[in-house]
N, C-alpha and C positions, 0 to 999 in steps of 0.2 A: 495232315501233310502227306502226300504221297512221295514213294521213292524217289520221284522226278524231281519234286521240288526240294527234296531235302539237301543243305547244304551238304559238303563232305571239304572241306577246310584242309581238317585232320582226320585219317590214317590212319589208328593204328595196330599193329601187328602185334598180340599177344596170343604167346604158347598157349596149346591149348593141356599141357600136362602140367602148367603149375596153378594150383589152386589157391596162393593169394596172390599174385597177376590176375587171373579170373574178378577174383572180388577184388580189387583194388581197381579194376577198370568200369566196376560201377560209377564209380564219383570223380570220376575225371573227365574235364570239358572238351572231349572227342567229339567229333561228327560222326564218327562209324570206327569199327572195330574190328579187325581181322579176326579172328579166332583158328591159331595155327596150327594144323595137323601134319603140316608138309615140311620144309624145310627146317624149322624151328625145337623139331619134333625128331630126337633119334628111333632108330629101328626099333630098339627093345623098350621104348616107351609108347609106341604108335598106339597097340590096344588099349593101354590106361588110359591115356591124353582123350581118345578117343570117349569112354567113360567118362572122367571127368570133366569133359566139357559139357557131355549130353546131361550131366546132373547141372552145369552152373546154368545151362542154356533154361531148364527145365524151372530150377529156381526162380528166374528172371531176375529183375531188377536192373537192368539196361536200359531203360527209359527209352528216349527216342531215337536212340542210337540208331545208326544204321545197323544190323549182327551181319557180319559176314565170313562165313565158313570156309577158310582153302582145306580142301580137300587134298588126299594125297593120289596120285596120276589112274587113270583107268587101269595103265600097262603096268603097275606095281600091287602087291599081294594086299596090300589095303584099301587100295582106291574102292571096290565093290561093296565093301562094308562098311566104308563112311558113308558112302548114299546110303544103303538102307541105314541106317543109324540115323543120320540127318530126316530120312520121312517123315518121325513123328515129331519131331524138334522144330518143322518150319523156321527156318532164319529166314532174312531177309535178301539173301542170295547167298549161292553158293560159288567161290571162287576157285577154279579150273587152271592149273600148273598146264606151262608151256603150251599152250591152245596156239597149235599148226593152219589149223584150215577150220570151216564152220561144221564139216564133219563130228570136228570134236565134240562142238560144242549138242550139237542134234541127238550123238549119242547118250549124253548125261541128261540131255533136255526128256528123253523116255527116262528115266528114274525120277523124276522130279513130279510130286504135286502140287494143286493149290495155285500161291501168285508168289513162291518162291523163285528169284530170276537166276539166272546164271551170268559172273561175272569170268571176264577171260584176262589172265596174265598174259601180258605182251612181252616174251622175252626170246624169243627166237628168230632167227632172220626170217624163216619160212612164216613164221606168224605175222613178222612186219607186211611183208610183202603180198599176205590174204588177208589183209586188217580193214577193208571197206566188206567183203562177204563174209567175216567175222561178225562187223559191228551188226550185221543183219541180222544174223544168225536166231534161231530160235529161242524165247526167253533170255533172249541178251540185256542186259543191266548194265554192264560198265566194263571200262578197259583198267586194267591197273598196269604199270611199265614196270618191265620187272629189270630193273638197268644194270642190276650188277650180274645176271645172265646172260643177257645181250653181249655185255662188253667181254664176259670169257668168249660167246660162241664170234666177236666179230673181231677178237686178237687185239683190240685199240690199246690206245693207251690212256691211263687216267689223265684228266685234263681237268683244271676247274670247271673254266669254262665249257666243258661237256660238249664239244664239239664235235667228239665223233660218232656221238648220240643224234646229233638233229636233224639226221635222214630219219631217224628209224621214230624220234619221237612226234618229229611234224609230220610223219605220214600215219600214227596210229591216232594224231590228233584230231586230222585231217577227216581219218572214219568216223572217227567219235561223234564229230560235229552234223556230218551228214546223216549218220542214222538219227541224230537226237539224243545223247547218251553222253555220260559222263565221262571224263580221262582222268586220272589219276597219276602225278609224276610217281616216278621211282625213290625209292629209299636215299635218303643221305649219314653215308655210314661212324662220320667222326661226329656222335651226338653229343659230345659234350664243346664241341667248337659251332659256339652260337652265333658266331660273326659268317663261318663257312654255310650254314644252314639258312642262314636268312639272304643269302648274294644266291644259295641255290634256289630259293621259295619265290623269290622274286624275278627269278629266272623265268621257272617253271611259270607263274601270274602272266610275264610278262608275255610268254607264248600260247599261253589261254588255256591252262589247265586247270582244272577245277578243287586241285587240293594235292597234298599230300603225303604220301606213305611215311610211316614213322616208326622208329627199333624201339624209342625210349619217351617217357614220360615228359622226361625232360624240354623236349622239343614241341609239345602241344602248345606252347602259348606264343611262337613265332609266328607256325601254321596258319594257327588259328587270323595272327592280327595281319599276314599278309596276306592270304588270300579270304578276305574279306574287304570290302569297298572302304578305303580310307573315307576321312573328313573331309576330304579336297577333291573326290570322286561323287560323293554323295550331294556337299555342295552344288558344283556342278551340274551333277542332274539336274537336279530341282529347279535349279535356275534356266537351263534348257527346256527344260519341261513348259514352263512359266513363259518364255521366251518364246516360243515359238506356238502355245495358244494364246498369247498377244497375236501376234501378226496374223494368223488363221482368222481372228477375231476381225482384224483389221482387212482382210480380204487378199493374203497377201500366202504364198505359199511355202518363203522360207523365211527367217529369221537372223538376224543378228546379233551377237554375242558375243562381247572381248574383244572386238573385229574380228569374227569368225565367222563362218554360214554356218546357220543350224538349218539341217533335213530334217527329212521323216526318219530317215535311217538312225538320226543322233537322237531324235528321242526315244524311237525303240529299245537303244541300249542306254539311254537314261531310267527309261523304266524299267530293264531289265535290271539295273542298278538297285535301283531302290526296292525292287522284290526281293532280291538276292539278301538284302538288308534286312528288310520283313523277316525272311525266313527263317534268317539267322539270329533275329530276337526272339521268333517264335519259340526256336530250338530251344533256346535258351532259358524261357518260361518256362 
């Protein structure tokens, strides 16, 4: 399964200075896994963290996880030694605090070898606003929204409904899609309110993000069940799918279904459906 195909559901963000977080994110049903040098990570622990991760990284035992690295900023005293430190550790991308322009991204793309990608935090207005020549950008892998920075740098106000978010999320979405690349929503920060977390995941689904961000353990098994193709989605397909090589069959170009038209369009994302499902049992294997 390559990076492309790989589900990413769940998210999540674990320190990279505590060493049973490390192990304890072997055996948990994640799609990918932040591994955090940067904000989760105080100053006078940044060198440890930084060791202990490259020993848990070395270990393995992450399966098919996706590993993903944030790194701490180029313009801070550790951003330079977490890349060399990452060269010989290969993850599966490295993820990029506050990425402004594709600049950023070019400069950390020369430290990088192999098919390690580069993923960009989307948390600044200036990054919303370069997030189609972002999503280009050199060894680019995926967007993660980083929502509770945005929302310091854009003064809103907290809202459930995350409304003063959805310039800045449907226009990083928006790139994601055109280059071919992943989105990832932003964090939701009261993990133990599992009614609030699941009104947000379904949010996020329903605006076509591919997964997301997570503080706590707790919250992998909502991720997980909403952004994956329900019963009544996969259904669905199949029956589209079915539905509409009848009529092909029969000489006919479109289909009929529920009293619906079925295109060619609806079965593309019928079958994009039922990959997506694939994937997500393969992972699972």
């Amino acid at each position: 399964m390559t990076t492309a195909d790989r589900p990413v559901r769940s998210v999540l963000y674990i320190p990279g200075s505590r060493p049973r977080a490390l192990e304890k994110a072997r055996g948990l049903p994640v799609d990918a896994i932040i591994f955090d040098l940067e904000d989760a990570v105080s100053p006078d622990e940044k060198i440890n963290a930084r060791n202990t991760l490259a020993e848990a990284l070395q270990a393995g035992g992450y399966g098919a996880r996706l590993r993903i690295v944030r790194v701490n900023g180029a313009d801070t005293e550790w951003g330079a030694d977490d890349f060399a430190a990452l060269a010989a550790l290969a993850p599966d991308a490295v993820l990029l605090p506050k990425v402004n322009s594709p600049d950023d991204v070019a400069a950390a793309a020369k430290h990088l070898e192999g098919e390690t990608q580069i993923w960009a935090m989307m948390e600044t207005p200036e990054g919303v606003l370069n997030a189609a020549a972002i999503a280009r950008a050199p060894r680019m892998g995926g967007f993660v929204m980083g929502t509770n920075d945005l929302a310091k740098e854009l003064n809103c106000r907290d809202r459930p409904d995350r409304l003063p978010l959805m310039t800045a999320l449907g226009t990083c979405l928006m790139a994601a899609r055109a280059a071919g690349i992943p989105c990832i929503d932003g964090v939701f920060n009261a993990y133990l309110d599992e009614d609030g977390l699941r009104t947000e995941c379904e949010q996020g689904r329903d605006l076509g993000m591919d997964g997301k961000t997570l503080i706590h353990p707790a919250q992998v098994a909502i991720a997980n069940e909403v952004f994956a193709p329900s019963a009544e989605e996969v259904d669905l397909a199949r029956r589209r799918i079915a539905a509409f090589d009848e009529a092909v069959a029969a000489g006919q170009g479109v289909a009929v279904l529920d009293g619906r038209i079925v295109e060619n369009l609806h079965v593309d994302t019928a079958r994009r459906t039922l990959a997506r499902l694939d994937a997500i049992e393969r992972l699972g294997a």
